[in-house]
C-alpha positions in Angstrom: 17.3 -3.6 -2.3 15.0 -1.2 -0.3 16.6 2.5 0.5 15.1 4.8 2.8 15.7 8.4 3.3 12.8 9.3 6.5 13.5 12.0 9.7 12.4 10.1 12.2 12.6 9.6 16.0 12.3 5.4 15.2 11.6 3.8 12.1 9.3 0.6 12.1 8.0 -2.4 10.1 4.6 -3.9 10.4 4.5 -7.0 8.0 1.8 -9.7 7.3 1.7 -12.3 5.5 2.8 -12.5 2.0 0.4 -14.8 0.2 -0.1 -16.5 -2.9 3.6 -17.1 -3.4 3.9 -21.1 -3.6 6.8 -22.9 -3.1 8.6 -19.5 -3.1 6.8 -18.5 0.1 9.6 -19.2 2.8 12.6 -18.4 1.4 10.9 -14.8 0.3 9.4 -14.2 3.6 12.7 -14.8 5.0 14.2 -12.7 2.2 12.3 -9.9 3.2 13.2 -10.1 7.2 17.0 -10.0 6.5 16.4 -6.9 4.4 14.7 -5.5 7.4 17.6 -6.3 9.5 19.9 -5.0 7.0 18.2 -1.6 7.1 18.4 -0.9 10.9 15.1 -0.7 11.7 14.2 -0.1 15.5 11.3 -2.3 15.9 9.6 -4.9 13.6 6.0 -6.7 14.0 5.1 -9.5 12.4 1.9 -10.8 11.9 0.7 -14.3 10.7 2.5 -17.2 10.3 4.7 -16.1 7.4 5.0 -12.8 8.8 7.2 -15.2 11.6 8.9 -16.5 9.2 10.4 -13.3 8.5 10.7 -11.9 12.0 13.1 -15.5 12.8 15.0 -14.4 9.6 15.9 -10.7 10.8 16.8 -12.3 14.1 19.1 -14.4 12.6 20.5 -11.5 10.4 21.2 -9.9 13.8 18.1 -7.4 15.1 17.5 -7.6 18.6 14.9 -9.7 19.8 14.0 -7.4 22.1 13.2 -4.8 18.8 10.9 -7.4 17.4 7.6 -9.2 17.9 5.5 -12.3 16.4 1.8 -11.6 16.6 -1.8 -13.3 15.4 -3.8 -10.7 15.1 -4.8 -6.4 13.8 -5.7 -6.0 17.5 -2.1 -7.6 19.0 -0.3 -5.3 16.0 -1.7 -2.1 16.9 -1.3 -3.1 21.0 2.1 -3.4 20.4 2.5 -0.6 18.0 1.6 1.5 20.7 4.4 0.2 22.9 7.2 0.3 20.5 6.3 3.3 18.3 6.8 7.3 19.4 5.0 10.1 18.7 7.0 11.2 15.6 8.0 7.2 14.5 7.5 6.1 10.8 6.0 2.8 10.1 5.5 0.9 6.8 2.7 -1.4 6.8 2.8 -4.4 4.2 1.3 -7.2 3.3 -1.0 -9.5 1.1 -3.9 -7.6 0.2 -5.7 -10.7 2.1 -3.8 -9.8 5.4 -5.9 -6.7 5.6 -3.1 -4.6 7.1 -5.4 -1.2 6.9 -7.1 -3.0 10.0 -4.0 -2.7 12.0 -4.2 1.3 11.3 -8.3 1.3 12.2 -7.3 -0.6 15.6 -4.6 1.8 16.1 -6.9 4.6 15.7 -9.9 3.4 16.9 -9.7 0.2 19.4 -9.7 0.3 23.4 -7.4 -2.3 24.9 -7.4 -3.9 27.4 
């Protein structure tokens, strides 16, 4: 069970992939997207193909569609981070160390889009 205690205008989830899990993989991606759900978050990204896995499981555990989003790649994360995410938001990152999920925070900081 994850508990939070954070001041914050929104609270957010970026998640990728969860890897090296085996036969485990789906039912603890979609584990993980119902505890999202569960905790009230106001927007969740996920990126990769488990990371969908888990956004299908915290709409089915009731989050809005609308506060959620299924993405490929660091540059699609951070593109929509900007449009979900304000000023003063918190956002946990997570992910297989393989899902590189510091490059979502680079492109955040650093890339132009289009």
């Amino acid at each position: 069970c994850v508990k939070y205690d954070i001041t914050a205008s929104k609270k957010g989830v970026i998640a990728g992939d969860m890897l090296e899990l085996g036969e485990s993989s789906n039912q603890l991606h979609s584990n993980i997207g119902k505890q999202i759900a569960e905790l009230g978050m106001d927007f969740f990204i996920g990126l990769g193909p488990g990371a969908s896995i888990m956004v299908d499981a915290a709409i089915d555990a009731g989050m809005s569609i609308d506060k959620t989003r299924k993405v490929n790649t660091h540059e699609e994360a951070a593109a929509v981070l900007r449009e979900m995410a304000k000023e003063d938001s918190a956002v946990l990152l997570k992910g297989s160390r393989r899902s590189r999920m510091e490059d979502v925070v680079k492109c955040f900081m650093n890339c132009t889009m289009n």
